[in-house]
Structures are given as structure tokens and as C-alpha cells.
Residue, then its C-alpha position, 0 to 999 in steps of 0.5 A: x500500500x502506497x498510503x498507509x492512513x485511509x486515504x484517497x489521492x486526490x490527483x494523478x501522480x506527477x514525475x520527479x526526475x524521471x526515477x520518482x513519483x509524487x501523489x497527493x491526498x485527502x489527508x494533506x500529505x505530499x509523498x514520494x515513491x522511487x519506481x518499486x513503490x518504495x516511500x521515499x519523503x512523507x511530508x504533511x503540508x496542508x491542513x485539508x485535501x490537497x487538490x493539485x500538485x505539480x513539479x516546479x521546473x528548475x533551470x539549476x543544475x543542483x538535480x537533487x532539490x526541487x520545489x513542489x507547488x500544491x493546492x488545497x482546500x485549506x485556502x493556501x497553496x505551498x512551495x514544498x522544497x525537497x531533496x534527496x542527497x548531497x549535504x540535506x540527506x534526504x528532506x522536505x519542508x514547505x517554505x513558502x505558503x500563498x495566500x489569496x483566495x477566500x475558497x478552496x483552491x482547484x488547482x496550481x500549475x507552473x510555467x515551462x521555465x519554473x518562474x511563476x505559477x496560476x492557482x484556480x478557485x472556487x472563489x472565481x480568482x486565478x492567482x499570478x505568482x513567482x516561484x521566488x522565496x522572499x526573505x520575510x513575509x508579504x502577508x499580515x497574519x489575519x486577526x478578527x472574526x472576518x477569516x475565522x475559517x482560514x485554516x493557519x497551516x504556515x509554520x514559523x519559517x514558511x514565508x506568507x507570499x502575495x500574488x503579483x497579479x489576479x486574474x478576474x472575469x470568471x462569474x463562478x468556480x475556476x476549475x483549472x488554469x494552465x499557461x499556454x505552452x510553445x514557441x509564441x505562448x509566452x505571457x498566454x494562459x487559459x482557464x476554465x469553470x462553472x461558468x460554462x466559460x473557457x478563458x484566454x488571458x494575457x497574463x502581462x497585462x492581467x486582461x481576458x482577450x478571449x471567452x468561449x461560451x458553452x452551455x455545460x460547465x468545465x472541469x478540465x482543460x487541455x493545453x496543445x501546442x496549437x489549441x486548447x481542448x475543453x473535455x466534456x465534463 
């Protein structure tokens, strides 16, 4: 059993480094498994279930750390560093935590280079971010009785980041967003939603440029070279 605890992964495993997989699950903990279903990192990082994660591509060329971007329902997505070798041994601890949505995230998901990274919500936002770990927080703790339902998942050393931008047009849940890939996708994302819309954005200028209407609603898209593919849901 890959999972111990009583468990439902929550999305399809993602590959690491071509030698590892990572799962998510209800239970709010990120784990990798070598090829021969081995446990290699279990990691608690979020306080709910985890609704995506994915692989953030690095340009370095240390091959024994990544980062992993989740999202969950507890509000919050996170940057999840982990390693397995040189002097950290074998390791993983979230360093950052983005903090935005006021609903359950749906999904997170990276550009090509690892530079930033959309996450989608049922409260009709899609967050812009960078992937940079900032040295102190950009985001106050919460006080009052206003977000009494945000869970508090961020430990002492994880860094509370601020999106750069947020992308607004969508009249209900978003279900998925993903950047454009190829040679012109640069600055070009898409999503999708319960608005029985799927949406095309310049991410630069934070503006909608496109709306294809239906009239069932969308749960995922997917992103080809020359177009975008919305499945029936």
C-alpha cells in the first residue's frame, strides 16, 4: 500500500526526475515513491485535501532539490522544497505558503521555465505568482472574526507570499488554469469553470482577450501546442 492512513489521492501522480513519483491526498500529505513503490519523503503540508500538485521546473543544475507547488482546500497553496542527497540527506519542508483566495483552491500549475505559477478557485480568482522565496513575509497574519475559517497551516519559517497579479472575469468556480505552452505562448494562459466559460488571458497585462461560451460547465482543460481542448465534463 502506497498510503498507509485511509486515504484517497486526490490527483494523478506527477514525475520527479524521471526515477520518482509524487501523489497527493485527502489527508494533506505530499509523498514520494522511487519506481518499486518504495516511500521515499512523507511530508504533511496542508491542513485539508490537497487538490493539485505539480513539479516546479528548475533551470539549476543542483538535480537533487526541487520545489513542489500544491493546492488545497485549506485556502493556501505551498512551495514544498525537497531533496534527496548531497549535504540535506534526504528532506522536505514547505517554505513558502500563498495566500489569496477566500475558497478552496482547484488547482496550481507552473510555467515551462519554473518562474511563476496560476492557482484556480472556487472563489472565481486565478492567482499570478513567482516561484521566488522572499526573505520575510508579504502577508499580515489575519486577526478578527472576518477569516475565522482560514485554516493557519504556515509554520514559523514558511514565508506568507502575495500574488503579483489576479486574474478576474470568471462569474463562478475556476476549475483549472494552465499557461499556454510553445514557441509564441509566452505571457498566454487559459482557464476554465462553472461558468460554462473557457478563458484566454494575457497574463502581462492581467486582461481576458478571449471567452468561449458553452452551455455545460468545465472541469478540465487541455493545453496543445496549437489549441486548447475543453473535455466534456
Amino acid at each position: 500500500m502506497f498510503h498507509k492512513r485511509i486515504s484517497f489521492l486526490t490527483t494523478k501522480p506527477r514525475i520527479y526526475r524521471g526515477r520518482h513519483f509524487v501523489t497527493a491526498s485527502y489527508d494533506g500529505h505530499l509523498r514520494l515513491f522511487d519506481y518499486s513503490q518504495n516511500p521515499v519523503i512523507d511530508t504533511s503540508v496542508h491542513k485539508a485535501p490537497i487538490t493539485s500538485v505539480c513539479v516546479v521546473p528548475s533551470p539549476s543544475s543542483d538535480t537533487e532539490s526541487r520545489i513542489l507547488a500544491s493546492s488545497s482546500h485549506d485556502l493556501t497553496a505551498c512551495l514544498t522544497r525537497i531533496s534527496l542527497g548531497g549535504s540535506e540527506g534526504v528532506s522536505a519542508s514547505t517554505v513558502a505558503s500563498l495566500y489569496l483566495h477566500t475558497s478552496p483552491l482547484s488547482y496550481i500549475s507552473s510555467d515551462a521555465s519554473g518562474s511563476h505559477l496560476l492557482t484556480a478557485s472556487w472563489d472565481g480568482l486565478i492567482g499570478v505568482w513567482d516561484t521566488s522565496i522572499p526573505d520575510d513575509h508579504q502577508v499580515a497574519l489575519e486577526r478578527g472574526d472576518d477569516r475565522k475559517k482560514r485554516r493557519k497551516t504556515a509554520a514559523v519559517n514558511t514565508k506568507r507570499k502575495a500574488p503579483i497579479a489576479v486574474l478576474k472575469s470568471h462569474t463562478a468556480r475556476v476549475s483549472k488554469a494552465l499557461f499556454s505552452t510553445g514557441l509564441h505562448a509566452k505571457g498566454k494562459a487559459y482557464s476554465c469553470g462553472f461558468d460554462s466559460t473557457v478563458r484566454t488571458w494575457d497574463v502581462e497585462s492581467g486582461v481576458c482577450v478571449d471567452t468561449f461560451v458553452s452551455l455545460i460547465f468545465f472541469l478540465v482543460i487541455v493545453v496543445a501546442p496549437a489549441c486548447v481542448i475543453p473535455p466534456n465534463t
